[in-house]
Residue, then its C-alpha position, 0 to 999 in steps of 0.5 A: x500500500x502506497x500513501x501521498x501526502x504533502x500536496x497543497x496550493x502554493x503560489x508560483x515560485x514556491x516549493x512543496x514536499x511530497x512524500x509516499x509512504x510504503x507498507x511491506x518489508x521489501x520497500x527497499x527493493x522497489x523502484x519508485x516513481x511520481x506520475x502527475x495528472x492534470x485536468x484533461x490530459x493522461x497521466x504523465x511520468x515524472x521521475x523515478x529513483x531505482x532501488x539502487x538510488x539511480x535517478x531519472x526525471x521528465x525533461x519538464x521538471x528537471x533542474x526543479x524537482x529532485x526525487x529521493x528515498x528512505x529506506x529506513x522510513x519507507x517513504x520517497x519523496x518529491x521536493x518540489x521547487x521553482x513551481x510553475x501553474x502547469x505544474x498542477x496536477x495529481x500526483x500520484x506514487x509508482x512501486x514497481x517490483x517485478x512483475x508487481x506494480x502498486x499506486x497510490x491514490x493522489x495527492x493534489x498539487x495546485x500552483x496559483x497566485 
C-alpha cells in the first residue's frame, strides 16, 4: 500500500514536499516513481529513483524537482521547487517490483497566485 501526502496550493515560485509512504518489508527493493495528472490530459511520468538510488526525471521538471528515498522510513519523496501553474496536477506514487506494480491514490498539487 502506497500513501501521498504533502500536496497543497502554493503560489508560483514556491516549493512543496511530497512524500509516499510504503507498507511491506521489501520497500527497499522497489523502484519508485511520481506520475502527475492534470485536468484533461493522461497521466504523465515524472521521475523515478531505482532501488539502487539511480535517478531519472521528465525533461519538464528537471533542474526543479529532485526525487529521493528512505529506506529506513519507507517513504520517497518529491521536493518540489521553482513551481510553475502547469505544474498542477495529481500526483500520484509508482512501486514497481517485478512483475508487481502498486499506486497510490493522489495527492493534489495546485500552483496559483
Amino acid at each position: 500500500q502506497l500513501v501521498e501526502s504533502g500536496g497543497g496550493l502554493v503560489q508560483p515560485g514556491g516549493s512543496l514536499r511530497l512524500s509516499c509512504a510504503a507498507s511491506g518489508s521489501i520497500f527497499s527493493a522497489y523502484n519508485m516513481g511520481w506520475y502527475r495528472q492534470a485536468p484533461g490530459k493522461q497521466r504523465e511520468w515524472v521521475a523515478t529513483i531505482s532501488n539502487n538510488g539511480r535517478t531519472m526525471y521528465a525533461d519538464s521538471v528537471k533542474g526543479r524537482f529532485t526525487i529521493s528515498r528512505d529506506n529506513a522510513k519507507n517513504t520517497v519523496y518529491l521536493q518540489m521547487n521553482s513551481l510553475k501553474p502547469e505544474d498542477t496536477a495529481v500526483y500520484y506514487c509508482k512501486g514497481t517490483y517485478y512483475p508487481y506494480e502498486y499506486w497510490g491514490q493522489g495527492t493534489q498539487v495546485t500552483v496559483s497566485s
